[in-house]
LOMAR-393030 format. One line per field, with one value per residue (C-alpha): residue in three letters; chain; x negated, y negated, z negated. Coordinates in nm, 2 decimals, padded with zeros to 4 digits, always signed. Last residue first. Layout:
BEGIN
res: c(ALA, ...) $
chain: c(A, ...) $
u: c(X, ...) $
v: c(Y, ...) $
w: c(Z, ...) $
This chain:
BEGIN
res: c(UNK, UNK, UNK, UNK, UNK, UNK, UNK, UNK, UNK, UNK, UNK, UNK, UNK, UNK, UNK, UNK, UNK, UNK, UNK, UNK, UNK, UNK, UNK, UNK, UNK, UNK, UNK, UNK, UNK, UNK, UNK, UNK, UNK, UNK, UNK, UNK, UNK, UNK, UNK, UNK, UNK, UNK, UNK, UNK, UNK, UNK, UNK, UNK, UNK, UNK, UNK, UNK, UNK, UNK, UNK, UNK, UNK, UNK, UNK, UNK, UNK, UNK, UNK, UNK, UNK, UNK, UNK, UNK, UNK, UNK, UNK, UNK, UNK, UNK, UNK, UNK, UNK, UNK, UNK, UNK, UNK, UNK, UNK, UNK, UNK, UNK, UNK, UNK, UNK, UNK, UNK, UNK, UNK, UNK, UNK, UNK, UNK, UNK, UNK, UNK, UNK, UNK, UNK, UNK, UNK, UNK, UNK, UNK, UNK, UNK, UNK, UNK, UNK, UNK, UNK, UNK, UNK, UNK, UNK, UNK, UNK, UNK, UNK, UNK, UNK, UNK, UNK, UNK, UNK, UNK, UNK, UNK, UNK, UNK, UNK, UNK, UNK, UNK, UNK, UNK, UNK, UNK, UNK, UNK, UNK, UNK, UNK, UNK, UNK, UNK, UNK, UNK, UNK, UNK, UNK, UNK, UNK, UNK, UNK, UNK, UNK, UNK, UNK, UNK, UNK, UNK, UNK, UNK, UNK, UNK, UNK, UNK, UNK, UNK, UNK, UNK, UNK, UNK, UNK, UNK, UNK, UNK, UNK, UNK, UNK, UNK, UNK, UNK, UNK, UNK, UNK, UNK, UNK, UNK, UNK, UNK, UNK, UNK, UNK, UNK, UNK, UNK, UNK, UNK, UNK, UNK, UNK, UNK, UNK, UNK, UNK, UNK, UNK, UNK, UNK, UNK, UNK, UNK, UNK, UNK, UNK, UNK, UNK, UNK, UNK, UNK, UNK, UNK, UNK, UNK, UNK, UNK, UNK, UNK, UNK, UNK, UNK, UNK, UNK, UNK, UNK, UNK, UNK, UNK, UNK, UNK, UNK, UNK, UNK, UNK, UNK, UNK, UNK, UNK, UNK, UNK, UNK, UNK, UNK, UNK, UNK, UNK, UNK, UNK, UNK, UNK, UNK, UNK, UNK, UNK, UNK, UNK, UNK, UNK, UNK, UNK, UNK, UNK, UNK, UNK, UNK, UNK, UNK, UNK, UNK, UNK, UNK, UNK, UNK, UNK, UNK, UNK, UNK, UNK, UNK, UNK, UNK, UNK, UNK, UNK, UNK, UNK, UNK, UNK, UNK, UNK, UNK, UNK, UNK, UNK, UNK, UNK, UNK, UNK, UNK, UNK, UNK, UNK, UNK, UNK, UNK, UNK, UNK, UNK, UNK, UNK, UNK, UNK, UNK, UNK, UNK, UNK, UNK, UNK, UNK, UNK, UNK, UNK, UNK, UNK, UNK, UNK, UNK, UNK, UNK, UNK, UNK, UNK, UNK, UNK, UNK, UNK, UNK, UNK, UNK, UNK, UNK, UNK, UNK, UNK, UNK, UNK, UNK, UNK, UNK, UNK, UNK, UNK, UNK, UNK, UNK, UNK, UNK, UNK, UNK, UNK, UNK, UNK, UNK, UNK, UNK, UNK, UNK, UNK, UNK, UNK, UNK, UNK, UNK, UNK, UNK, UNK, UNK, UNK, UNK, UNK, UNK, UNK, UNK, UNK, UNK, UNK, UNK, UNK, UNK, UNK, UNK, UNK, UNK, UNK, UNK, UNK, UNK, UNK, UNK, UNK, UNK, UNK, UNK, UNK, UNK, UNK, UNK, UNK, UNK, UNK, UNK, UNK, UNK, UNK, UNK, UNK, UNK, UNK, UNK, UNK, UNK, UNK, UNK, UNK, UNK, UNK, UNK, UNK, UNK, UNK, UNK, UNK, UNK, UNK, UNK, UNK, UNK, UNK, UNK, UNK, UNK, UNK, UNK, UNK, UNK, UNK, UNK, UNK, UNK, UNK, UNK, UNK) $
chain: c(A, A, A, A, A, A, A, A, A, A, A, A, A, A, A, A, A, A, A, A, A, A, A, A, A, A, A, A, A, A, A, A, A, A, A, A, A, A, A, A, A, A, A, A, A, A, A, A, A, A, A, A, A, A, A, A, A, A, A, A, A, A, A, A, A, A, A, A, A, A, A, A, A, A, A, A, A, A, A, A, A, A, A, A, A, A, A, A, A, A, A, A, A, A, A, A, A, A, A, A, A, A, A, A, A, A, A, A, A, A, A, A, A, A, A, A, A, A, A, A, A, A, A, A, A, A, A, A, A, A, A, A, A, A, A, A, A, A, A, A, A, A, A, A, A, A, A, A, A, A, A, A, A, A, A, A, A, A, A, A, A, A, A, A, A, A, A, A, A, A, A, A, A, A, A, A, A, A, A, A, A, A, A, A, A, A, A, A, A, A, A, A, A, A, A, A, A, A, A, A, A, A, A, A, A, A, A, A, A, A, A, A, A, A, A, A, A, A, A, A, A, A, A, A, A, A, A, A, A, A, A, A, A, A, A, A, A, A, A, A, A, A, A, A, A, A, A, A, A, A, A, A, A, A, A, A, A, A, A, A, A, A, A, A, A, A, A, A, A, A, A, A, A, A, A, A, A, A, A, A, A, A, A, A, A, A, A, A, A, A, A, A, A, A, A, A, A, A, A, A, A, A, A, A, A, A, A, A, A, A, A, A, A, A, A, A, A, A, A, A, A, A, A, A, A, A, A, A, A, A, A, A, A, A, A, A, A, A, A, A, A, A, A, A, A, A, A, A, A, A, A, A, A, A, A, A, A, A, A, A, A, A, A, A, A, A, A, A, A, A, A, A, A, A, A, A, A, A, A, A, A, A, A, A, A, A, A, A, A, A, A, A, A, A, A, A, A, A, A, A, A, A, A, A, A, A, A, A, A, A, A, A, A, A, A, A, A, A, A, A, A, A, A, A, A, A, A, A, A, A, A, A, A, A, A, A, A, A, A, A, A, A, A, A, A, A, A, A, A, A, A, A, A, A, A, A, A, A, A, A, A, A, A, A, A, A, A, A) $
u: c(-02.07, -01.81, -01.51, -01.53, -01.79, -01.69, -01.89, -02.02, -01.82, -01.96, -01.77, -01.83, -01.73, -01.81, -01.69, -01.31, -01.36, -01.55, -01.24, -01.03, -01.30, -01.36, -00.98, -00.95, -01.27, -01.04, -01.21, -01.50, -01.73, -02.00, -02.02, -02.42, -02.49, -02.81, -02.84, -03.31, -03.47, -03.69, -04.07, -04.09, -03.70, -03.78, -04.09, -03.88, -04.01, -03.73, -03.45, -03.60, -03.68, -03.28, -03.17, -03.34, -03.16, -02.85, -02.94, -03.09, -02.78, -02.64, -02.30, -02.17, -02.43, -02.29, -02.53, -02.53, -02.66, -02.67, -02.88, -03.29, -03.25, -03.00, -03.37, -03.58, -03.25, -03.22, -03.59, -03.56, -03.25, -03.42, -03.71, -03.53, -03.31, -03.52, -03.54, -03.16, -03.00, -02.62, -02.52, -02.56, -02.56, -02.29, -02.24, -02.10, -02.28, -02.27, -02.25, -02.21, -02.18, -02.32, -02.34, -02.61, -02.80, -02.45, -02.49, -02.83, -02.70, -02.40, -02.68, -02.88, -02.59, -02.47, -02.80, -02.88, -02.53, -02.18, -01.83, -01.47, -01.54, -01.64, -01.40, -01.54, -01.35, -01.35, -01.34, -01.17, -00.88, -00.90, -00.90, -00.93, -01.16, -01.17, -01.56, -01.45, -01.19, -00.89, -00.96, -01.07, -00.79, -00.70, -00.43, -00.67, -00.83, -00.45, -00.46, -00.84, -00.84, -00.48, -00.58, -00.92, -00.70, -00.83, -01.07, -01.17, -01.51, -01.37, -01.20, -01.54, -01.70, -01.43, -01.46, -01.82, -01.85, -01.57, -01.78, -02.09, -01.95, -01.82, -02.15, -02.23, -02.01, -01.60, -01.30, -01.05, -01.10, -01.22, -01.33, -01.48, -01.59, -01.82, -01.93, -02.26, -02.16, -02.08, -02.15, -01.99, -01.89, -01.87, -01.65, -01.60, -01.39, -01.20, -01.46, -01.74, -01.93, -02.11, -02.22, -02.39, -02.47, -02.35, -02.48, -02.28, -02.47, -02.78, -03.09, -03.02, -03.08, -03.01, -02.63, -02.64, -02.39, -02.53, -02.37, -02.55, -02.71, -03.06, -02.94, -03.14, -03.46, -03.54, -03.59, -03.26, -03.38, -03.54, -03.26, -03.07, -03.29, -03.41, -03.01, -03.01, -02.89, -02.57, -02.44, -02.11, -02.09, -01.89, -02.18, -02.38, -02.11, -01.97, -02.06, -02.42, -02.30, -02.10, -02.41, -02.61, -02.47, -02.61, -02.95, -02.98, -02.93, -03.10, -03.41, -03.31, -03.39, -03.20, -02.89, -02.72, -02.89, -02.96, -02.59, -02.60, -03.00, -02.92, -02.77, -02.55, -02.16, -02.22, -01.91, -01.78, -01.58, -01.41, -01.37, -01.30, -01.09, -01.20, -01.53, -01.58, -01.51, -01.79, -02.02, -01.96, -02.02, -02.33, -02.59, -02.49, -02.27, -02.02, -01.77, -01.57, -01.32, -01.12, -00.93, -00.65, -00.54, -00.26, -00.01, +00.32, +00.34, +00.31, +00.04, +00.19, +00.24, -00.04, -00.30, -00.29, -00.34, -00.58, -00.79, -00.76, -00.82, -01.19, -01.32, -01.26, -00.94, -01.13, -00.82, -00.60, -00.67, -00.60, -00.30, -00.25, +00.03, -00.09, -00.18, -00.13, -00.20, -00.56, -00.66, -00.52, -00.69, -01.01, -01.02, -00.90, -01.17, -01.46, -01.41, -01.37, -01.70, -01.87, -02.13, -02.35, -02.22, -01.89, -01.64, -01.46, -01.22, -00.99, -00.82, -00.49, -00.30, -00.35, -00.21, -00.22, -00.60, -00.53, -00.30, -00.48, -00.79, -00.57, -00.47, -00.88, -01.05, -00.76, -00.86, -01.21, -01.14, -00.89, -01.09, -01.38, -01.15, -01.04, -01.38, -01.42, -01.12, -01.26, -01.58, -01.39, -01.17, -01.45, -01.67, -01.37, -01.32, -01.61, -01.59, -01.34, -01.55, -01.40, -01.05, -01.11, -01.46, -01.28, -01.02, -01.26, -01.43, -01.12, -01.06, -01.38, -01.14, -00.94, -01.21, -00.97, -01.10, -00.74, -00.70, -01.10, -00.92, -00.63, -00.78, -00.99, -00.70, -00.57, -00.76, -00.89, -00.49, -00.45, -00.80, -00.64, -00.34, -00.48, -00.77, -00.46, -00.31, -00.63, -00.66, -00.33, -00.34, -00.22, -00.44, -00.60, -00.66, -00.91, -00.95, -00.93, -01.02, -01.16, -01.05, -01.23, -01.58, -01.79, -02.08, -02.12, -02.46, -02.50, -02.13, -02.22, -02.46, -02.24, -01.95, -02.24, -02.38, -01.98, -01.93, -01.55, -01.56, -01.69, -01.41, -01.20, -01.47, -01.42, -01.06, -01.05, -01.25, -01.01, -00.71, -00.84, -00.97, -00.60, -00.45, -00.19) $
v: c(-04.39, -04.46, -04.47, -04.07, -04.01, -03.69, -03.33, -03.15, -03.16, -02.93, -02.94, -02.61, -02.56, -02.88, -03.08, -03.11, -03.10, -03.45, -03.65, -03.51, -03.52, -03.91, -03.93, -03.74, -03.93, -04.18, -04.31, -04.15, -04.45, -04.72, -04.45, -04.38, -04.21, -03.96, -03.73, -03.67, -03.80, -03.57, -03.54, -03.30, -03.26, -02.90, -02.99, -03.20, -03.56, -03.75, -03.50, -03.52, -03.91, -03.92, -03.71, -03.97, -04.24, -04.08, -04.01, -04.33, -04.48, -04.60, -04.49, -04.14, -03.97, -03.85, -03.57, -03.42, -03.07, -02.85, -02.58, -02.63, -03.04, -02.91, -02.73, -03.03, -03.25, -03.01, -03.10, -03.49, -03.48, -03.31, -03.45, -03.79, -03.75, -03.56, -03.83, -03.85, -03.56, -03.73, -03.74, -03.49, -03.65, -03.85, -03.59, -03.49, -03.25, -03.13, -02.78, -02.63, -02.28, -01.88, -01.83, -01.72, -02.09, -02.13, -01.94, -02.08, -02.42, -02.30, -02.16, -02.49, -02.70, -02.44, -02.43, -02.83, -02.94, -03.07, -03.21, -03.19, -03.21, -02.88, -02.87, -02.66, -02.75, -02.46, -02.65, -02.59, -02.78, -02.81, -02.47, -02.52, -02.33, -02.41, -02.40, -02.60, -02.87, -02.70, -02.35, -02.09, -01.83, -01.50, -01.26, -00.95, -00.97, -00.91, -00.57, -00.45, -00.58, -00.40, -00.07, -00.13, -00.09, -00.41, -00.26, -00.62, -00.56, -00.48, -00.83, -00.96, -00.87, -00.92, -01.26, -01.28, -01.14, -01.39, -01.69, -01.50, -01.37, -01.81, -01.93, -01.70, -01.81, -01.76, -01.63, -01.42, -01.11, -00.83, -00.56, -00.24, -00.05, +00.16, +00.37, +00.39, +00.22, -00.07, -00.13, -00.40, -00.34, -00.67, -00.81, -01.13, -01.38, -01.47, -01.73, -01.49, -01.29, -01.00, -00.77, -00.49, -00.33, -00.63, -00.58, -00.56, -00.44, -00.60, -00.38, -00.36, -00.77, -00.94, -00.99, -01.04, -00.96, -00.96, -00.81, -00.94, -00.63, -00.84, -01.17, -01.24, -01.07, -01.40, -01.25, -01.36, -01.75, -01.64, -01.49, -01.76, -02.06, -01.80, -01.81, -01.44, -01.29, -01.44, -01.41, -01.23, -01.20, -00.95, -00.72, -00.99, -01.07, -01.45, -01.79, -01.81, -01.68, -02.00, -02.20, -02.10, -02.37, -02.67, -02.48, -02.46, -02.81, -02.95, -02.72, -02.85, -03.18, -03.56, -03.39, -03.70, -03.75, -03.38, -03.35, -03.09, -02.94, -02.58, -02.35, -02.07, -01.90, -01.85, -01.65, -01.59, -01.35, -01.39, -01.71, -01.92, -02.24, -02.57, -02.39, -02.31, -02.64, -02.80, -02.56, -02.66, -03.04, -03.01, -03.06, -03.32, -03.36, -03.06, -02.85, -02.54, -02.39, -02.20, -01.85, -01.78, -01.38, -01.22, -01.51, -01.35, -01.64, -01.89, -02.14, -02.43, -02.72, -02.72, -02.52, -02.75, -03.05, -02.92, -02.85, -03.19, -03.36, -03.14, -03.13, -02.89, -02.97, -02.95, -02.83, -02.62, -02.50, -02.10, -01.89, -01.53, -01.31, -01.01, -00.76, -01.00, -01.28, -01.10, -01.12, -01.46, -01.60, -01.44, -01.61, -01.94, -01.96, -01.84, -02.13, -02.38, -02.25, -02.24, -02.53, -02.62, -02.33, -02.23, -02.02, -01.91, -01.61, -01.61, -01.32, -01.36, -01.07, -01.27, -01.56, -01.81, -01.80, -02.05, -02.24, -02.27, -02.41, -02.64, -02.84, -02.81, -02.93, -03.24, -03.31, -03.31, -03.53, -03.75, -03.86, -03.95, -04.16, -04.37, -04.47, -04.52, -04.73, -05.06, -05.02, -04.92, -05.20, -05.45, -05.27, -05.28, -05.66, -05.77, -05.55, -05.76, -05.86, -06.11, -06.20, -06.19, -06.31, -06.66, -06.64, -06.63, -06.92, -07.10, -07.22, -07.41, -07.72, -07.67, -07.69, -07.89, -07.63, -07.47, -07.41, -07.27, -07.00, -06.97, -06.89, -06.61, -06.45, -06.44, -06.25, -06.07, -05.90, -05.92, -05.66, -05.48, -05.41, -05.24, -05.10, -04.94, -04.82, -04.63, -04.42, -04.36, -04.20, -04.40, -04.18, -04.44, -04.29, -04.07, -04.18, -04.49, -04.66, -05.00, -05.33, -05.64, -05.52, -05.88, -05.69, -05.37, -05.21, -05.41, -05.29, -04.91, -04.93, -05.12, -04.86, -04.60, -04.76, -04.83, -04.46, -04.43, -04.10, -04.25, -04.18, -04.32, -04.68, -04.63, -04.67, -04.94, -05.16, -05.10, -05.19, -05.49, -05.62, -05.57, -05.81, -05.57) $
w: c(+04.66, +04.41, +04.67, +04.72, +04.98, +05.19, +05.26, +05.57, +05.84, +06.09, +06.43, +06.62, +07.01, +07.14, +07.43, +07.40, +07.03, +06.99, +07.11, +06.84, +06.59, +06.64, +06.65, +06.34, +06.10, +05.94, +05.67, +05.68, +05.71, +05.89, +06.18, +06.29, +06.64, +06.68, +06.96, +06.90, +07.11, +07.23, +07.28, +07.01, +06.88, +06.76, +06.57, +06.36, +06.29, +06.42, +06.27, +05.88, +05.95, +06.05, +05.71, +05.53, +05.67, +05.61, +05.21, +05.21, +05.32, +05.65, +05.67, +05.79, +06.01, +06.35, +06.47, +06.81, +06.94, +06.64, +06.50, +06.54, +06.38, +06.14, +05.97, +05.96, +05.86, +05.58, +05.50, +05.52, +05.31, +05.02, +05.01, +05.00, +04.78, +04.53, +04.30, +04.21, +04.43, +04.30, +04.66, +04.93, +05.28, +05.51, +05.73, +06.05, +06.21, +06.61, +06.77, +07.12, +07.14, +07.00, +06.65, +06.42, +06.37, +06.25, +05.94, +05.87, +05.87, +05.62, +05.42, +05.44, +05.32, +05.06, +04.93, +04.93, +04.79, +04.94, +04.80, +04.92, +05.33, +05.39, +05.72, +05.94, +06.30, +06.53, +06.86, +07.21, +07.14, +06.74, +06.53, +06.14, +05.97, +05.56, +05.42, +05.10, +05.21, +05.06, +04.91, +05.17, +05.17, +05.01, +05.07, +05.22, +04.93, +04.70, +04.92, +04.84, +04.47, +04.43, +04.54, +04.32, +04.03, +03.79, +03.52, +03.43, +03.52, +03.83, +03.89, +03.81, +04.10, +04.29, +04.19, +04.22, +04.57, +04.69, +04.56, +04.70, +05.09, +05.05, +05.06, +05.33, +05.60, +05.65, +05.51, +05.66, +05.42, +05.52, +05.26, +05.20, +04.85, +04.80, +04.46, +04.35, +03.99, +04.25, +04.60, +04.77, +05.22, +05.40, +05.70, +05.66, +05.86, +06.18, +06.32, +06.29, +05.98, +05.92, +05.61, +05.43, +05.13, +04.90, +04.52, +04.21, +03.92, +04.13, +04.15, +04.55, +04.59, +04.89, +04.87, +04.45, +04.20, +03.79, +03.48, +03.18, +02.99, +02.85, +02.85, +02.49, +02.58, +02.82, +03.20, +03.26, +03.30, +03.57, +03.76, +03.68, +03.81, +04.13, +04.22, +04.38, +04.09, +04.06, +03.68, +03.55, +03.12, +02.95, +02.94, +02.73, +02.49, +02.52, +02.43, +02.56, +02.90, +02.86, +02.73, +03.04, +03.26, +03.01, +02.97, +03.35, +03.42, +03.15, +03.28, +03.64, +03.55, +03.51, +03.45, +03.56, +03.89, +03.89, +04.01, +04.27, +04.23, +04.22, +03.95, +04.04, +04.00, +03.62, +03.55, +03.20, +03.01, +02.67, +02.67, +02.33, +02.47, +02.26, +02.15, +02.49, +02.60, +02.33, +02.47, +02.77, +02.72, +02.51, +02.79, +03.02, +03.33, +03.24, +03.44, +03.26, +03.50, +03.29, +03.44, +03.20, +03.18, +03.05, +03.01, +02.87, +02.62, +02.88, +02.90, +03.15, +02.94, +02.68, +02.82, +03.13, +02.95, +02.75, +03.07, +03.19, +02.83, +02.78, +03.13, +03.40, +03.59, +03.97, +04.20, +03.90, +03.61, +03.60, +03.45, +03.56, +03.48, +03.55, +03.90, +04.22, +03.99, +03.90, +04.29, +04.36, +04.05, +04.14, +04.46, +04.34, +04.05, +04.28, +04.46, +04.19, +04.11, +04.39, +04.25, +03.99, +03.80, +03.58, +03.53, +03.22, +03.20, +02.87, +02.79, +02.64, +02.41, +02.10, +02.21, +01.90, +01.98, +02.31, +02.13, +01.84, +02.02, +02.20, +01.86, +01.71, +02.05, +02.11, +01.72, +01.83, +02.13, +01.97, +01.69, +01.92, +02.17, +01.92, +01.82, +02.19, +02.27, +02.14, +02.29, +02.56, +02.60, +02.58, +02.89, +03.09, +03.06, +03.12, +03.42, +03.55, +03.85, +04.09, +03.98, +03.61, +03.59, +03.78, +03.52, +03.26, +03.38, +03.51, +03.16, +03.14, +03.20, +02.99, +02.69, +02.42, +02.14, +02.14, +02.55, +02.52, +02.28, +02.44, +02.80, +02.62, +02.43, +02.77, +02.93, +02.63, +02.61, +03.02, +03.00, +02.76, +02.88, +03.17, +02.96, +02.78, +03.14, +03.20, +02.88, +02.90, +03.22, +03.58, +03.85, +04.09, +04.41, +04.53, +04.92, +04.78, +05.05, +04.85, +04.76, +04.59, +04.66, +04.62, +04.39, +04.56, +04.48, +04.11, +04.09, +04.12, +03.83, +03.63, +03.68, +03.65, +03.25, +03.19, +03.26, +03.23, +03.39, +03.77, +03.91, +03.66, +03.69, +04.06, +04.00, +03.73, +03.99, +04.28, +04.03, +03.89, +04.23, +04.39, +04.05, +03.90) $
């Protein structure tokens, strides 16, 4: 396969076939004929036909000007071929997408009689703008250790990759199946719930991560809300504390949803009280005026509400709270999301899968509570749309208070934004403020190899995929 073929068809993957965002991201990098792929090209069907059919109007092309004697505007389609064969995409999926249609319904239909076909299942979906792969792990590893527990696994959220998992690895003694549910428009969950009924749901929170494709926060929150939509009120989990949900609870409709919170005492499942340090929580959950302690080695805030909601949960479920408590004690940060790894003299925080304004500023905030020398690396929050800027120049505001050095990851307006936020902090009055700018991420291990000798916390806060 030609190098630019196979770098294009990936960011068109990663960007879910989206001809508009392929286009979109080609306007930005026209002459890209290789990239990182830090997210490499998976080989589906769907891909390997836009394969073939690229070669097929290739060379249907090349025959056609060979039959009307015009050789020598031949090279024209080759040309469009080596550079930009997005041509070449956008025909194979207006041929694939009637295709495409049929198979998603009937995909709906086949997995929905799977999943029913178990009567003794309960399905558990989770969803929210973000924490909810999170919450997924932690709630797997707490029902596994009492029934046979099936989840989707890393980010599996959409309707093919969670069909695929129903198909080969639902078993027949499954007891529980925790769904992560992720959508980009309004429609998409409703369409998974219909494919795999839950019977429970988790709304981990609604913030401003992908507004760029939501386009408003209303979208936002009307798209999350259709799995508490889809289930009975007292069988649904919501965090208080998000302002979108709680106000959004205030309709007659929700009135019995179960809620957790870590501020709020009117919370079903509220936190009494709590610390954190490098070797974890320490936090003690009221429920139905009852206490119960825990300490798991996890760290910050963010991940006090993931764990929150799937213990939360797990009681709902009428799970022994002798087996909450020890299967607790099991859990780990999932890859990349707030996972402590311990470099010379440096706690390296490695949130490197993906990043958004509240976990940003709580992790910020969570710092601001530790002693030591700090510095950020960051390339920004993507898919903010308008609020980009706002949003970068406030979190830079508050960075500017916490940490001693910032290494900003290519110069973008996210980046750039961040920068005004540092320069115009009262905190850096008169200062200038430790700024050095790296043109990427790919290989970011000597930079924090060197840094640990002299810091004590390294912040790595999120990392581009190839689309950005």
């Amino acid at each position: 396969m030609f190098k630019s073929l196979k770098a294009q068809l990936t960011i068109l993957q990663q960007e879910g076939y989206s001809i508009i965002r392929f286009l979109a991201w080609w306007i930005r990098h026209p002459l890209t004929f290789s990239i990182s792929s830090k997210k490499p090209l998976i080989i589906t069907p769907k891909a390997r036909f836009i394969i073939r059919l690229s070669y097929i109007v290739l060379t249907v092309s090349l025959l056609f000007l060979f039959f009307y004697g015009l050789t020598y505007f031949t090279l024209i389609p080759i040309f469009v071929f080596l550079v930009s064969p997005f041509l070449y995409f956008f025909v194979a999926l207006i041929v694939l997408w009637p295709y495409e249609k049929i198979n998603r319904q009937r995909t709906i239909k086949i997995i929905n009689r799977q999943i029913t076909s178990h009567p003794h299942l309960t399905v558990i979906g989770v969803t929210g703008s973000y924490g909810k792969t999170s919450v997924k792990d932690f709630l797997f590893t707490i029902l596994s250790g009492y029934q046979e527990t099936l989840k989707t696994p890393e980010s599996y959220n959409t309707i093919f990759g969670i069909a695929k998992v129903v198909d080969l690895e639902l078993l027949s003694k499954s007891k529980y199946f925790i769904c992560e549910m992720g959508a980009y428009i309004r429609g998409e969950i409703t369409e998974l719930c219909r494919m795999v009924p839950p019977k429970y749901a988790i709304l981990t929170a609604i913030g401003s991560q992908h507004l760029e494709r939501f386009k408003s926060l209303s979208n936002t929150t009307l798209a999350k809300f259709e799995l508490i939509d889809a289930v009975k009120p007292s069988h649904a989990l919501v965090n208080l504390d998000n302002s979108h949900i709680a106000n959004r609870l205030s309709l007659l409709q929700y009135h019995g949803v179960q809620t957790y919170s870590i501020t709020n005492p009117k919370a079903d499942f509220f936190i009494k009280e709590y610390t954190f340090s490098p070797e974890g929580l320490n936090f003690v959950l009221i429920y139905q005026n009852k206490e119960y302690s825990y300490t798991p080695s996890l760290f910050g805030t963010s991940n006090l509400y993931n764990l929150t909601a799937a213990i939360s949960m797990a009681l709902i479920l009428k799970v022994p709270k002798e087996i909450i408590s020890r299967q607790v004690a099991k859990i780990t940060s999932s890859p990349h999301r707030l996972e402590l790894k311990k470099i010379n003299q440096a706690t390296l925080i490695d949130n490197a899968f993906s990043s958004n304004e509240d976990g940003f500023t709580s992790l910020i905030s969570d710092l601001s509570k530790l002693p030591g020398k700090k510095v950020l690396i960051t390339p920004g929050i993507v898919e903010l749309g308008i609020r980009t800027v706002e949003v970068h120049q406030r979190i830079g505001g508050l960075a500017s208070k916490v940490f001693d050095k910032f290494i900003l990851v290519g110069k973008s307006i996210r980046t750039l934004s961040l920068e005004q936020g540092l320069n115009s902090s009262p905190a850096m009055a008169g200062l200038t403020p430790p700024i050095s700018y790296i043109p990427n991420s790919t290989n970011l291990w000597p930079l924090i190899e060197e840094l640990s000798q002299d810091y004590d916390w390294i912040l790595l806060e999120n990392d581009l995929p190839d689309n950005f």
